[in-house]
C-alpha positions as CSV (number, residue, x, y, z in Angstrom):
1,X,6.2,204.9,34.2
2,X,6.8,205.4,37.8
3,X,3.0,205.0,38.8
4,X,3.9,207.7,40.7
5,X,0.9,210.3,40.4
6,X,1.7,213.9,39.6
7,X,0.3,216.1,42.6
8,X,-0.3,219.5,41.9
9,X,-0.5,222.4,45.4
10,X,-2.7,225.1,44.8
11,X,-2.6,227.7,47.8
12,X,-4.3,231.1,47.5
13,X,-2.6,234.1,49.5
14,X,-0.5,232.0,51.9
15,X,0.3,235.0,53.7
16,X,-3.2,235.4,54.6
17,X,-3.5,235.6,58.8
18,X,0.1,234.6,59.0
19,X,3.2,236.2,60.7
20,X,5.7,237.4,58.5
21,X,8.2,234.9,59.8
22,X,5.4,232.1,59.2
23,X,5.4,233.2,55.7
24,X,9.2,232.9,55.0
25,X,8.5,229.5,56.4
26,X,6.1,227.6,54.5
27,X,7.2,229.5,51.1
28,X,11.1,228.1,51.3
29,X,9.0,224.9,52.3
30,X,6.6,225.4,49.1
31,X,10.3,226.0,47.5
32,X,11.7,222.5,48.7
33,X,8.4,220.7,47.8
34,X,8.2,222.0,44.5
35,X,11.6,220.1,43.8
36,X,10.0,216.5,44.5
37,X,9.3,214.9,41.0
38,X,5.7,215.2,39.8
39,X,5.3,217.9,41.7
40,X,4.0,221.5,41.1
41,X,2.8,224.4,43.7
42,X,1.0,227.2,42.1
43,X,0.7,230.2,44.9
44,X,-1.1,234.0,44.0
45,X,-0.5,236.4,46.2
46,X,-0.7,240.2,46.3
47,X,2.5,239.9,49.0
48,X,6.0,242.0,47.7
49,X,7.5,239.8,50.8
50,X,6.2,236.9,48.9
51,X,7.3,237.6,45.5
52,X,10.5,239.0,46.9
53,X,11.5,235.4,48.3
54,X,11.0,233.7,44.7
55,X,13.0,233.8,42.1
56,X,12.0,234.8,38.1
57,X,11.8,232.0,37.0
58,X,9.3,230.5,39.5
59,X,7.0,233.6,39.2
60,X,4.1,233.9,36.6
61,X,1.9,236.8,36.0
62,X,-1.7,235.9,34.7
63,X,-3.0,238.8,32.7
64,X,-6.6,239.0,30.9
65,X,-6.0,240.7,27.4
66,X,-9.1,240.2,24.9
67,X,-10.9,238.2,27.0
68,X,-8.4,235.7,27.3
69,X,-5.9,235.2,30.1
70,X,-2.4,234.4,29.3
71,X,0.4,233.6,31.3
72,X,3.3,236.0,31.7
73,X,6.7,235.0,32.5
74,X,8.6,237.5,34.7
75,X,11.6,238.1,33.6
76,X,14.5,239.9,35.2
77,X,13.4,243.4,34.0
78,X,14.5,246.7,35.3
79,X,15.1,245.8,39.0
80,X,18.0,242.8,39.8
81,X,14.8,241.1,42.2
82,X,11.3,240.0,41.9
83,X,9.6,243.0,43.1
84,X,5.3,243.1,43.8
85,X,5.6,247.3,42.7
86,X,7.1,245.7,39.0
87,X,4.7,243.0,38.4
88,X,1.9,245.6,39.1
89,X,3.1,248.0,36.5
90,X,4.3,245.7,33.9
91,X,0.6,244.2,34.5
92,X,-1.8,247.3,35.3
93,X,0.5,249.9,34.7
94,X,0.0,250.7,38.2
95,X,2.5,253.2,39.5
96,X,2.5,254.6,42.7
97,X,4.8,256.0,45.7
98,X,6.4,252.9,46.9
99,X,7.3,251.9,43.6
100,X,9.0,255.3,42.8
101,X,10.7,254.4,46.1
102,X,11.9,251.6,45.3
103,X,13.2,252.8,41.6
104,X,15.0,255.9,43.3
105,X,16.5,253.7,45.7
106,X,17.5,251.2,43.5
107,X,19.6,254.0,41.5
108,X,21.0,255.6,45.0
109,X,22.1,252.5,46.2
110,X,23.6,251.3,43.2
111,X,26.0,255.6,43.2
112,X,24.3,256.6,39.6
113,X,21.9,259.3,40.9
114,X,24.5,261.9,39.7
115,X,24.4,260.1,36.6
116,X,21.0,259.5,36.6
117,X,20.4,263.6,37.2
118,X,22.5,264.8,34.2
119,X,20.9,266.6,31.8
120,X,17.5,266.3,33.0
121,X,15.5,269.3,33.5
122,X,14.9,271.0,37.1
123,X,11.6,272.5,39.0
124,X,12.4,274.6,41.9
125,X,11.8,273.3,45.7
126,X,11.7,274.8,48.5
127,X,13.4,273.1,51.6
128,X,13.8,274.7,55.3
129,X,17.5,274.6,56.6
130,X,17.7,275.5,59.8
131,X,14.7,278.2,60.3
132,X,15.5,279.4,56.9
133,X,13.9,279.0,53.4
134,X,16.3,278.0,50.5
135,X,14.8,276.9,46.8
136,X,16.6,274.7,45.2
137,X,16.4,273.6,41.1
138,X,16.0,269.7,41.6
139,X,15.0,266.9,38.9
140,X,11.5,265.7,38.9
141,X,12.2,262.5,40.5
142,X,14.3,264.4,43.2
143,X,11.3,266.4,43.9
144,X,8.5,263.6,44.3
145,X,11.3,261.7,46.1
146,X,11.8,264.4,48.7
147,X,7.8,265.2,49.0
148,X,7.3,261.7,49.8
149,X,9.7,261.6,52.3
150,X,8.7,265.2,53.6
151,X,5.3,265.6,53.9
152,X,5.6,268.0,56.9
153,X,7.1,270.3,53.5
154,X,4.0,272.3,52.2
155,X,6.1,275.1,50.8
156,X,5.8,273.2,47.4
157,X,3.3,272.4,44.8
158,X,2.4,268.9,45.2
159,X,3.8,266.1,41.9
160,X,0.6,265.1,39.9
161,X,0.0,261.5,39.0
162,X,1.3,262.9,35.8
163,X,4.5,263.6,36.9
164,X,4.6,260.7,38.9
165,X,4.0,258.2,35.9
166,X,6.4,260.4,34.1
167,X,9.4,259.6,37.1
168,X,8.8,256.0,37.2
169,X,9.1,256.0,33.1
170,X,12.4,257.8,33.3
171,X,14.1,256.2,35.8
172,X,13.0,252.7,34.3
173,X,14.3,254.1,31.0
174,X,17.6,254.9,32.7
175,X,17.9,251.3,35.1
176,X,17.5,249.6,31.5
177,X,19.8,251.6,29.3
178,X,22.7,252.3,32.5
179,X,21.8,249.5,34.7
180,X,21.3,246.0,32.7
């Protein structure tokens, strides 16, 4: 009606060879452009800074089930931002350190790790204080948390993949039912 055309941006990894200051640049640019009528920017990317400058409802996730790919929106889950570690695992089911990171701290930084903690069962852990060895009965998450952040700590049995799966479901669990 216009006889305006419809333009449509399609920029793989823009974060590719660029500076991370360069990438907050063109994406609040990609942001602006994608306001202009008959206008649409698709990006991928396998940035978290990326993702974390976008908000949900400009983020899709593009999963192959069945041989057919389909297009996932991301909707504000577990975590209050977009987040690269969430995507992963609500696409692959990837879970790893960083994103048990980020779930811990999320909880810490948010005072309901005491809350978080109650009632859940304990291992022991074995921490140096001062020249001296002191074990400890600390929840699972507690005890990846600190072996990730101590790896100079070889007193103690190190978390499976297993256990580590088993964290990131609990504390997911817990940020949906405590923290929505």
């Amino acid at each position: 009606e216009k006889n305006v055309p419809n333009t449509i941006y399609a920029i793989e990894e823009p974060e590719t060879s660029q500076h991370p200051e360069h990438q907050r640049m063109l994406i609040e640019a990609f942001k602006k452009l994608s306001n202009n009528e008959n206008t649409q920017i698709i990006l991928t990317t396998h940035s978290p800074s990326i993702v974390k400058l976008l908000e949900f409802g400009q983020l899709k996730l593009l999963k192959k089930e069945n041989g057919k790919v389909n297009a996932i929106n991301i909707e504000k889950n577990e975590l209050p931002y977009p987040s690269l570690n969430e995507i992963n695992f609500l696409a692959f089911g990837e879970a790893d350190e960083e994103y048990h990171n980020e779930l811990y701290g999320y909880i810490e930084s948010e005072s309901k790790l005491k809350d978080y903690k109650n009632g859940k069962q304990t291992l022991k852990y074995k921490r140096k204080r001062n020249g001296n060895v002191e074990e400890v009965e600390i929840v699972l998450s507690e005890y990846i948390r600190h072996q990730i952040h101590h790896p100079e700590n070889t007193l103690n049995k190190r978390f499976t993949f297993d256990q580590l799966q088993e964290s990131i479901k609990l504390m997911r669990e817990f940020i949906k039912d405590n923290m929505s």
